[in-house]
C-alpha positions as CSV (number, residue, x, y, z in Angstrom):
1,X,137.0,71.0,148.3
2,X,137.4,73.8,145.7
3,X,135.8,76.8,146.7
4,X,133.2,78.3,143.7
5,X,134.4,81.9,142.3
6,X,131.7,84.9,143.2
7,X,131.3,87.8,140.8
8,X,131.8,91.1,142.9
9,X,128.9,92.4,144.2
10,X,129.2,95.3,141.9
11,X,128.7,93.1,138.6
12,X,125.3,91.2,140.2
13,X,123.9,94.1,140.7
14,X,124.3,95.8,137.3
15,X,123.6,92.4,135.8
16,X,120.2,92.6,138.0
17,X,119.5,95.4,136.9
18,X,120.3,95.0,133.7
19,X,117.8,91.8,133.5
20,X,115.1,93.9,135.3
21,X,115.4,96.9,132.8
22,X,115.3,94.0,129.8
23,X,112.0,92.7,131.6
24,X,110.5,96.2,131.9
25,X,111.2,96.9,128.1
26,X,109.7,93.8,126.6
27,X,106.8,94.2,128.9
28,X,105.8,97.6,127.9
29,X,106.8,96.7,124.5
30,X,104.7,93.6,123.8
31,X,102.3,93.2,126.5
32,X,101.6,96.3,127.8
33,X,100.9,99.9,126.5
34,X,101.5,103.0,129.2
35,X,99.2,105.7,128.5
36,X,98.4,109.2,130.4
37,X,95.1,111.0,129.7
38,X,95.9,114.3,128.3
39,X,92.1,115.9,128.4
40,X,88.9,115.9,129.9
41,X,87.7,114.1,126.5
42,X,86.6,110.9,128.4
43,X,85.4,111.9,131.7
44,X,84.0,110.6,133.8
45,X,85.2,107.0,132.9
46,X,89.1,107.9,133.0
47,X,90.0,111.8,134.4
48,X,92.5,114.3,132.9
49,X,96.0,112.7,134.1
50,X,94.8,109.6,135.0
51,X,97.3,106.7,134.2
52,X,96.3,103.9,132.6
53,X,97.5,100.4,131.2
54,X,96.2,99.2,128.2
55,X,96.5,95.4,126.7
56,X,98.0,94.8,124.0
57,X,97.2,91.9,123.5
58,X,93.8,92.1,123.7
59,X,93.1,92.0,119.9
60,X,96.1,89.5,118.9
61,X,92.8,86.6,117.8
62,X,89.5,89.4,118.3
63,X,88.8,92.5,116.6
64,X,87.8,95.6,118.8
65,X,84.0,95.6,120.2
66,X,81.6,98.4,120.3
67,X,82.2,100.3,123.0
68,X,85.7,99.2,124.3
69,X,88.3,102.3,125.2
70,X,91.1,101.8,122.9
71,X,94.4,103.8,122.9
72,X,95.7,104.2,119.5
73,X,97.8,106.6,117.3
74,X,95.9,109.5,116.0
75,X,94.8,109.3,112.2
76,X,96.1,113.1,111.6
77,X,99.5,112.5,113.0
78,X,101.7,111.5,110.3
79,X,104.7,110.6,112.6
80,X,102.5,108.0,114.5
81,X,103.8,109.1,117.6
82,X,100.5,111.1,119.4
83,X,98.6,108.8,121.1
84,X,94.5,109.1,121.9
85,X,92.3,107.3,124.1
86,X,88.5,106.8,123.0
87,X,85.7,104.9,122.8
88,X,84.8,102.7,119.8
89,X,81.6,103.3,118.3
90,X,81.1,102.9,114.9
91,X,82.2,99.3,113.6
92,X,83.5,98.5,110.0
93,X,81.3,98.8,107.5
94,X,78.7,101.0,109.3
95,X,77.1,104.5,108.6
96,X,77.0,107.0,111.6
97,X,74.9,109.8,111.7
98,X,74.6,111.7,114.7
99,X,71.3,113.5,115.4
100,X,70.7,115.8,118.5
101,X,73.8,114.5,119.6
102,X,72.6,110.6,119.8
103,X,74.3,108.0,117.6
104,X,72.6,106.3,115.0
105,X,73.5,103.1,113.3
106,X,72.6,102.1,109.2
107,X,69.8,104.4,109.1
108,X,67.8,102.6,112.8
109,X,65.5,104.2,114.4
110,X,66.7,103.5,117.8
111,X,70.1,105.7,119.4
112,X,73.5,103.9,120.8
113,X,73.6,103.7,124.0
114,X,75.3,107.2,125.6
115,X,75.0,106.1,129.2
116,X,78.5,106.2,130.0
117,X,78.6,110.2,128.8
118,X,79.1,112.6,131.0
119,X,76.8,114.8,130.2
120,X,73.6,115.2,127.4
121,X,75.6,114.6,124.1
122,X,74.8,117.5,121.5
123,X,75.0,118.5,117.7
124,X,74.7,117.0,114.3
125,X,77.3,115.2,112.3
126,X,77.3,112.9,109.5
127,X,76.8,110.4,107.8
128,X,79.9,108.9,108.4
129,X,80.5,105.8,106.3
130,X,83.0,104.1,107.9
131,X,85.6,102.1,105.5
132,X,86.4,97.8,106.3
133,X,88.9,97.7,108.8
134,X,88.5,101.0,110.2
135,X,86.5,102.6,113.2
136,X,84.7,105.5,114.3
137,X,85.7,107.1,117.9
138,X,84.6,109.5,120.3
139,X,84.8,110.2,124.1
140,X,82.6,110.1,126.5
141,X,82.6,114.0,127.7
142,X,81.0,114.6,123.9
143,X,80.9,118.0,124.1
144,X,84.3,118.8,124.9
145,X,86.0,115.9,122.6
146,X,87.9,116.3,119.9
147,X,87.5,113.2,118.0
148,X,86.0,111.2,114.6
149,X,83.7,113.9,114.4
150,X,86.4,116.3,113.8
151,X,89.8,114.7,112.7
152,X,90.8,115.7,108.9
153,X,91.0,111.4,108.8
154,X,88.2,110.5,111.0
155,X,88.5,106.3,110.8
156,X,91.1,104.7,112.9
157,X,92.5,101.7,111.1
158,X,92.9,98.5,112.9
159,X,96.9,98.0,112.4
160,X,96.8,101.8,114.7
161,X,94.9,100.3,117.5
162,X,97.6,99.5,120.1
163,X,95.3,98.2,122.9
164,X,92.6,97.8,125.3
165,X,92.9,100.5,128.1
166,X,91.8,98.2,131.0
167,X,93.2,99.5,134.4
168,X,94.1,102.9,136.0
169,X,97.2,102.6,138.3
170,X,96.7,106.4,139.1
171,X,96.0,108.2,141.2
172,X,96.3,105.3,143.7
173,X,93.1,106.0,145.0
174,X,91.1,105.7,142.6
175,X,93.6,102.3,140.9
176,X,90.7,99.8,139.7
177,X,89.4,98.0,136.2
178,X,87.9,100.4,133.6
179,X,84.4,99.4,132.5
């Protein structure tokens, strides 16, 4: 009986490796995005240096909904590379104008909902007639966002959405689903 030939332990475990770092890559790549949240511009849903995943996926066959938290590059960055974290909340198409701080939609009569802000929304801004295949952001701390309201480029375009933020892995304790 022939005896089979092992590799040295050495080589399995840089091939191991190797396969794991290949795994992690593709992952973050094409299924997941890794973001950290730079400022208190969406408090109280996600914190200042909370970590978060997003889904990259999510939009592959749908089209962002109003009020999802998207991470996406920022409109003024010409290098792509600085990433934001916001709300949507104007949809393609639509004209925004902000009054005493609440959201208005093509001119009704009736506000957004702002329930998820983290304090009384203020100030006046608009309108904002927002292009096909763009959106309109802001967070939820209102006051203390810099966002749509203020970006030289205020729409986001869909091909800059990278994905649905949908779970904060820290800190540990407070690890859950984002609503």
């Amino acid at each position: 009986m022939k005896k089979k030939k092992r590799l040295p332990v050495v080589v399995e475990d840089l091939i191991t490796i190797a396969v794991v770092v290949i795994a992690v890559l593709l992952i973050n790549h094409f299924l997941l995005i890794n973001a950290r949240i730079p400022s208190e511009s969406m408090e109280t849903t996600v914190m200042a240096n909370d970590r978060i995943f997003g889904n990259r996926l999510a939009y592959r066959d749908s089209t962002p909904g109003r009020y999802d938290i998207v991470i996406f590059r920022y409109p003024d960055d010409p290098t792509g590379e600085t990433l934001f974290i916001k709300r949507v909340i104007g949809m393609p198409g639509e004209t925004l104008m902000i009054r005493d701080g609440k959201v208005y939609v093509n001119g009704s009569g009736e506000p957004l909902d702002d329930s998820f802000c983290s304090e009384a929304p203020e100030g006046d801004y608009g309108p904002f007639e927002i292009p096909d295949g763009c959106y309109f952001m802001m967070g939820d701390n209102r006051n203390d966002s810099l966002d749509s309201r203020f970006w030289d480029h205020p729409y986001v375009t869909t091909d800059a959405i990278l994905g649905k933020a949908f779970f904060r892995y820290w800190p540990l304790w407070k690890a859950g689903m984002i609503s």
